[in-house]
C-alpha positions in Angstrom: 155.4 114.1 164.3 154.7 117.7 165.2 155.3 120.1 162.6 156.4 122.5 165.2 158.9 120.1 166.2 160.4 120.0 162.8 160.7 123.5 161.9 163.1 123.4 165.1 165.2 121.2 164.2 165.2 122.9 160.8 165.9 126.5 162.7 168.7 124.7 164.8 170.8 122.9 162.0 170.7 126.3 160.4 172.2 128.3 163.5 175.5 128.9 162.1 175.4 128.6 158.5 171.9 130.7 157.5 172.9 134.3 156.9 169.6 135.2 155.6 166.6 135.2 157.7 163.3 133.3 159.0 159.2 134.1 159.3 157.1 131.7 161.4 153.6 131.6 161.8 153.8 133.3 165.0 156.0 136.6 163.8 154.3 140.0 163.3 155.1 139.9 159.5 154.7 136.2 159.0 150.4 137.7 157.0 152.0 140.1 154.8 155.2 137.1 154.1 153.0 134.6 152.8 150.7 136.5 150.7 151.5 136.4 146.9 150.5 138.1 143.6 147.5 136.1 143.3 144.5 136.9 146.6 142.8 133.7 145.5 146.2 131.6 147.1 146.1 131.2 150.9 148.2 129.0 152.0 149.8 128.8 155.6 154.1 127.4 155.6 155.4 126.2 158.4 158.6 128.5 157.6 159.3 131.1 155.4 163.7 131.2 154.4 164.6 134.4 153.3 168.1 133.2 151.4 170.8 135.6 150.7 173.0 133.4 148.6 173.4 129.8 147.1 174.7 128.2 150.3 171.7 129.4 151.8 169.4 127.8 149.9 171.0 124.8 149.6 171.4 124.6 154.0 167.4 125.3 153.5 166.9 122.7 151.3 168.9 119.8 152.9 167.3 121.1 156.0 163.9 120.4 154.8 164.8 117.2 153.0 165.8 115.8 156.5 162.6 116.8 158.2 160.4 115.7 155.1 158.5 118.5 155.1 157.4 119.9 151.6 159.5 122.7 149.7 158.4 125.4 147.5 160.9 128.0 145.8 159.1 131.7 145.5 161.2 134.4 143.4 158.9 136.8 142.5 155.4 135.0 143.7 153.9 135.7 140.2 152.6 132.4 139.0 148.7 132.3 138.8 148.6 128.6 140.3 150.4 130.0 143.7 153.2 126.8 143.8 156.0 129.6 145.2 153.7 128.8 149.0 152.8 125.9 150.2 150.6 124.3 153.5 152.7 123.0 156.5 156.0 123.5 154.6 158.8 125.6 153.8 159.3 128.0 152.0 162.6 129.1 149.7 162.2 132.6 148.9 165.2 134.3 146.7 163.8 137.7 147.0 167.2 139.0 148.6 169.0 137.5 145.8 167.8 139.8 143.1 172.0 140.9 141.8 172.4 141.5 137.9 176.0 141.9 136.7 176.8 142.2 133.0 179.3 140.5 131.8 182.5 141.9 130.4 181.6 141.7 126.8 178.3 142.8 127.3 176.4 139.7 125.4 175.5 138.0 128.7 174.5 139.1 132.5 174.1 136.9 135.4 171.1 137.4 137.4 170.2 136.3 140.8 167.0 133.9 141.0 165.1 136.5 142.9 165.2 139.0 140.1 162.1 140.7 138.8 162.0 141.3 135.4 162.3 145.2 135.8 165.8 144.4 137.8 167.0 142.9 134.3 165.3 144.8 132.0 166.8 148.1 134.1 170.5 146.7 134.0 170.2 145.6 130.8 169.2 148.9 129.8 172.4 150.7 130.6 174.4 149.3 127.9 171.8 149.8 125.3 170.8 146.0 125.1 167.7 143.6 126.6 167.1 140.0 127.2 163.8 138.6 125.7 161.3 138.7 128.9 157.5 138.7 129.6 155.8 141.9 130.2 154.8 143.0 133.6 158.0 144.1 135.1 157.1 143.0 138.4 157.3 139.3 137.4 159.9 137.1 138.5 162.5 136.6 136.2 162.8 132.3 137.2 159.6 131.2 136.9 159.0 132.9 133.6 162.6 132.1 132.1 161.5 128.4 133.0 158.3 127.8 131.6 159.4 129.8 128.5 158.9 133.5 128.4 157.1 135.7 125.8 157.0 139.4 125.5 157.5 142.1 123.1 160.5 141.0 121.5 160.1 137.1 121.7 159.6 137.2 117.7 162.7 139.0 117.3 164.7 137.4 119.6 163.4 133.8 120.9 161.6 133.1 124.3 163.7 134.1 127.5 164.2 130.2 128.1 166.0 130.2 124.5 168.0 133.2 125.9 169.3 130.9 129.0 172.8 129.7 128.4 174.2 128.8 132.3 172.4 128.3 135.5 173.4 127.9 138.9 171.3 125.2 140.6 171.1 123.7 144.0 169.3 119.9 143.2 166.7 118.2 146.0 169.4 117.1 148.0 171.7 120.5 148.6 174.0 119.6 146.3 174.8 122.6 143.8 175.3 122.4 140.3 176.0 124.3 137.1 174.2 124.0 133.4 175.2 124.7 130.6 176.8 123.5 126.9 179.8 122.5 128.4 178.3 121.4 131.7 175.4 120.0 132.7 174.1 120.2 129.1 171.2 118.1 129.4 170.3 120.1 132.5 169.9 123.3 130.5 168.1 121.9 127.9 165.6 120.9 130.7 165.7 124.1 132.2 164.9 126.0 128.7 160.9 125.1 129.1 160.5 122.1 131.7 159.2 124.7 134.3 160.4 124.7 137.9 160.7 120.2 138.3 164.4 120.3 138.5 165.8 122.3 141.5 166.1 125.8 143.0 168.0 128.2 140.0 169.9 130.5 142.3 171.8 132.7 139.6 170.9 132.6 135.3 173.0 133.4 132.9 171.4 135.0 130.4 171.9 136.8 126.7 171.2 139.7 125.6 170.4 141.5 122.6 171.2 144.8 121.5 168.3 147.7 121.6 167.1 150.5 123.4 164.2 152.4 122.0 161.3 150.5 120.3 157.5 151.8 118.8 154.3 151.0 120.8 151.3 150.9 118.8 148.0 150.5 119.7 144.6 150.7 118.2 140.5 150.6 119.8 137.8 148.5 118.2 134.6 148.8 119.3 133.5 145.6 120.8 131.1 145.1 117.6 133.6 145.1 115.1 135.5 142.5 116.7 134.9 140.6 113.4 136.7 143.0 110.9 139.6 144.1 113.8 140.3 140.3 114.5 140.5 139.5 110.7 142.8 142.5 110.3 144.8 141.5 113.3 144.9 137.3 112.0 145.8 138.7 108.4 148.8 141.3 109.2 150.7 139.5 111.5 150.4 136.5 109.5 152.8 137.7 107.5 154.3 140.1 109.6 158.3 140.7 109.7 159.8 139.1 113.1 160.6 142.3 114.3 156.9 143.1 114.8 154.5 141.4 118.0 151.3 142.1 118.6 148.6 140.8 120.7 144.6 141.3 120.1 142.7 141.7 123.4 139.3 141.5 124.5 138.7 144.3 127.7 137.5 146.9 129.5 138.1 149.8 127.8 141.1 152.2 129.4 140.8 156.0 129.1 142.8 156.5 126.7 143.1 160.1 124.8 141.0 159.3 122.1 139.3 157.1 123.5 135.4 158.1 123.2 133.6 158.3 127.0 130.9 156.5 126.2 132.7 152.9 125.5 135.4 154.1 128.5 135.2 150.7 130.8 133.3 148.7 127.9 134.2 145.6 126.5 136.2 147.0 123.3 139.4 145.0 121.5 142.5 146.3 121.7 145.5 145.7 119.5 148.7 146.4 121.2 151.6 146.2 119.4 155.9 146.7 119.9 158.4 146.8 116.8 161.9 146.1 118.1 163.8 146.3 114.8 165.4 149.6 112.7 162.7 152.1 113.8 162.8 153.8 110.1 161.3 151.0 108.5 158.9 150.1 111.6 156.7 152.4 110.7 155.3 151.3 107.5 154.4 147.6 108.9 153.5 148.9 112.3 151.2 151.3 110.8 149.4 149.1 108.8 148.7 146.9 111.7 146.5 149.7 114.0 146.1 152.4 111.4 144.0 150.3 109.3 141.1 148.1 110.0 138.9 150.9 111.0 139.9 151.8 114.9 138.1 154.0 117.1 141.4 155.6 118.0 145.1 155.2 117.1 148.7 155.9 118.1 152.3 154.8 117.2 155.1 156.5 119.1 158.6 155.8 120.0 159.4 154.9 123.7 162.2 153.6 125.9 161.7 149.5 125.7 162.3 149.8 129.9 159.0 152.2 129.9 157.2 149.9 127.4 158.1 146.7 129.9 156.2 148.5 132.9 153.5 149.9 131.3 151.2 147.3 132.4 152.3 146.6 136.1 149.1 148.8 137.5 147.2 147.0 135.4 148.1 143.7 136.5 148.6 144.7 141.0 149.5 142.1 143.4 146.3 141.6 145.9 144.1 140.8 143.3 141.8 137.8 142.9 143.0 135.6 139.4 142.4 133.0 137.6 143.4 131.7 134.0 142.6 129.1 131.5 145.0 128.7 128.3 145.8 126.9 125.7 147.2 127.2 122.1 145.2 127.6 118.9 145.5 126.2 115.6 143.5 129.0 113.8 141.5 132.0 114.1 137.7 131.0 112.2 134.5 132.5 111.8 133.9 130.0 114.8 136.5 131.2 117.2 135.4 134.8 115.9 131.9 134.3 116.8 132.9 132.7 120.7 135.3 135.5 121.4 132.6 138.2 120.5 130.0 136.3 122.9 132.4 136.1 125.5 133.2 139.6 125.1 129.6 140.5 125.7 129.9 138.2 129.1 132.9 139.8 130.2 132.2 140.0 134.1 134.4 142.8 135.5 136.4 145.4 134.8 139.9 143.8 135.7 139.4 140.4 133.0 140.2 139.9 129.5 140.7 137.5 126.9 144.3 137.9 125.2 145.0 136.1 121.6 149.1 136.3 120.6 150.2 135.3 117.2 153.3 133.3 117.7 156.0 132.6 115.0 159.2 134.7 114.0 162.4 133.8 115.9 160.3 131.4 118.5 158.5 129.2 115.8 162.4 128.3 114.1 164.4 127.1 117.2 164.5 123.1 116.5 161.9 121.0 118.4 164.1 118.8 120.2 166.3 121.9 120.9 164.9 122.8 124.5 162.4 121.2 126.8 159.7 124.1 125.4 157.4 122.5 123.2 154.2 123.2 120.3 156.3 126.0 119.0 154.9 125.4 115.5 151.3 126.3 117.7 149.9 129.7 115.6 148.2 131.7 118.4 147.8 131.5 122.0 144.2 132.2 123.8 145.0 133.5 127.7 141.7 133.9 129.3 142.3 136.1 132.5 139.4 136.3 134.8 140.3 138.9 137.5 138.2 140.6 140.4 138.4 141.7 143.9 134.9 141.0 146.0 135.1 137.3 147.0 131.6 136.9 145.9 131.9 137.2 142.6 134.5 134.5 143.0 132.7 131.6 141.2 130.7 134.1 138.4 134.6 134.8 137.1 135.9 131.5 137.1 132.7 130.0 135.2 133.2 132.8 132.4 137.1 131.6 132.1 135.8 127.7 131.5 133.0 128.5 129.4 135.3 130.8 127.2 138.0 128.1 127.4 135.4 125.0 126.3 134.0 127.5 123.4 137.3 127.1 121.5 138.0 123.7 121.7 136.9 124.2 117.6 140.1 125.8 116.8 142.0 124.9 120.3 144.7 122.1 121.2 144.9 120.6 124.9 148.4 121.8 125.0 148.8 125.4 126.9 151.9 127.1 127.6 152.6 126.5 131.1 153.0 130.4 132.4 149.4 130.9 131.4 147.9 127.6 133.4 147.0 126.4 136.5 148.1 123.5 138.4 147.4 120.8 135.7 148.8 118.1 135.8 146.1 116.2 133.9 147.7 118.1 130.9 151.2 117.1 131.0 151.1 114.9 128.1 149.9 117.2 125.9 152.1 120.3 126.9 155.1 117.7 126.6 155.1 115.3 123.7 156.1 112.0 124.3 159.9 112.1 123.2 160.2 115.7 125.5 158.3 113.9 128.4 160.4 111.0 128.0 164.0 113.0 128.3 162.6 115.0 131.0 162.0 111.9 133.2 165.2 110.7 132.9 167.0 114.4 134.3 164.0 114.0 136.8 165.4 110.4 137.8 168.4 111.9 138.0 168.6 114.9 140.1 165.1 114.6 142.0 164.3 110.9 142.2 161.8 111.6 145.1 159.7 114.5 143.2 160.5 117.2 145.7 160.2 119.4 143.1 157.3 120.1 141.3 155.9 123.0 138.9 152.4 123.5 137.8 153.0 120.8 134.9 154.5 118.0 137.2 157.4 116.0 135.4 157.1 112.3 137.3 160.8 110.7 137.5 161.2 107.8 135.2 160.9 104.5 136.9 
């Protein structure tokens, strides 16, 4: 059956009871509608569904269900594997749903699924608290809160998934439904890491914690010395209060003040750095982290956490070609030391970077069989970002991510936190262990028997 013929039908069992609105392949803004963060994504729907509320998407949904054509759910487009599009289907985009309203007490807010993080993090901001969230504020606040969710406070304050206690969510066949502890229970505890497999989150409830200024610190290695400013990094935060994340990165360097010209769009390693405790005694622990160890240049200064949440969006611009390999490592050895600083050496552009995150603090101590997110005892996380604009140098970028990725299977598990990878499914048994993938094909069998549903890390129903 022409697909033509079913996006008709579609369009005419949602006269009446659609109040958002519709792009088709042959509108004027149907190029610029499908496009996403990531260039390398091209995909064509059949429809795109702008919804403006939870009926909405659930008329979209049954809609599609009816016609069998194939469903994606975009909020804010951000994931690197490009599932918020899909070929000949339709598309459920929540971008018009993007309301935050704090609750009375101010411990909670509810936020619409089409929120970006900065919509939150802004909102948040005016009673002096935050919810734990990633750290480009032009992400989308559902596809991150699913697969997990670390930023600058996740140490602190847990992963955004740990930080989800309700959900609004409309299930594969238009029915909606709520989660939560005295709900759906078993539904939330899916939600809180099982990615996107379990329907369309229209609204999150979410908590928040109370803080409003934080210190950035960061610190320049030359690209040589990686040795000695990795060792310092793997040896401070080791022991590190929770109150204090930092990530070690391999990249171009930025021009920086300080920052001498000659090594200006170098490889160099960076150490970037956020203390979201009692800023009095954050200096002493942040200080020793990239005041010592030798840097090049650097700085420690008190900032607004909403400035520190969008001080990477420019780096990180929709439009641009990506690609990512990831997984979670059990150590930092003279090894992985030695494969980083090759890589380094190899880095191919200007735009990619190799990102190692000690894990631990609040994250590390929320019970295993607590939420659907797993390998929370991991220690580090190695995020290989290969990004670049000029097709050509498509296939030079995405070699340099593998071959980076292979070099640390020494220290590295097959598990990789879901935000960070591709479409994988290959890896679904390691990112879920077997009692986690178990319970999660159960809730599959349950609210999507037919798999219409699926994230980057497919969860198969349970026969």
């Amino acid at each position: 059956m022409e697909t033509s013929q079913r996006v008709g039908r579609i369009l005419a069992s949602l006269d009446g009871e659609f109040a958002g609105s519709v792009v088709l392949p042959a509108d004027p803004d149907y190029e610029r509608a499908r496009r996403i963060w990531n260039a390398t994504v091209d995909k064509r729907p059949a429809l795109i569904a702008y919804c403006a509320s939870t009926a909405d998407v659930a008329a979209v949904v049954r809609a599609a269900r009816a016609e069998g054509l194939p469903l994606s759910v975009r909020g804010g487009g951000h994931q690197v594997a490009g599932l918020s599009v899909c070929d000949e289907g339709v598309v459920v985009d929540l971008s018009r749903m993007r309301s935050v309203v704090v609750d009375a007490d101010g411990t909670s807010l509810r936020a619409g699924g089409g929120c970006l993080l900065g919509d939150v993090d802004k909102k948040a901001a005016t009673i002096g608290r935050v919810v734990p969230a990633g750290v480009v504020s032009h992400t989308g606040l559902g596809g991150l809160a699913l697969g997990g969710g670390f930023g600058w406070t996740f140490r602190n304050y847990g992963l955004t998934c740990d930080n989800i206690i309700g959900a609004e969510v409309v299930t594969a066949d238009g029915t909606v439904v709520h989660a939560g502890e005295e709900a759906d229970a078993d539904l939330l505890w899916a939600l809180r890491g099982g990615g996107g497999n379990f329907g369309v989150v229209t609204e999150f409830t979410l908590a928040t914690h109370p803080l409003t200024d934080v210190l950035l610190g960061q610190a320049v290695h030359r690209l040589d010395d990686l040795p000695r400013a990795l060792a310092h990094y793997v040896s401070v935060m080791e022991a590190a209060p929770d109150e204090l994340t930092a990530i070690c990165i391999i990249c171009a360097a930025p021009p920086l003040p300080g920052v001498p010209q000659e090594i200006v769009g170098r490889p160099i390693v960076m150490v970037n750095a956020v203390w979201s405790g009692d800023l009095d005694t954050g200096h002493e622990p942040m200080g020793l982290l990239v005041n010592a160890g030798a840097p090049v240049v650097s700085s420690v200064e008190r900032m607004p956490y909403v400035a520190v949440q969008s001080m990477q969006d420019d780096l990180h611009p929709h439009g641009r070609r990506n690609y990512n390999k990831s997984r979670y490592l059990g150590r930092v050895d003279e090894t992985a030391v030695k494969a980083l600083l090759e890589a380094g050496r190899r880095l191919p552009g200007q735009h990619s970077q190799i990102e190692v995150l000690r894990l631990g603090g609040a994250a590390s101590r929320v019970p295993a069989d607590a939420t659907a997110f797993a390998h929370r005892d991991a220690a580090y996380i190695l995020n290989v970002v290969a990004a670049w604009t000029v097709p050509a140098f498509t296939g030079a970028h995405i070699d340099w991510a593998r071959e980076t990725y292979a070099a640390m299977d020494c220290v590295g598990s097959d598990a990789g936190y879901i935000n960070f990878i591709d479409t994988e499914p290959d890896r679904v048994r390691s990112v879920y262990p077997p009692r986690t993938y178990a319970r999660l094909r159960h809730i599959k069998r349950r609210l999507d028997p037919d798999g219409v549903f699926r994230g980057n890390v497919p969860i198969e129903p349970a026969p």
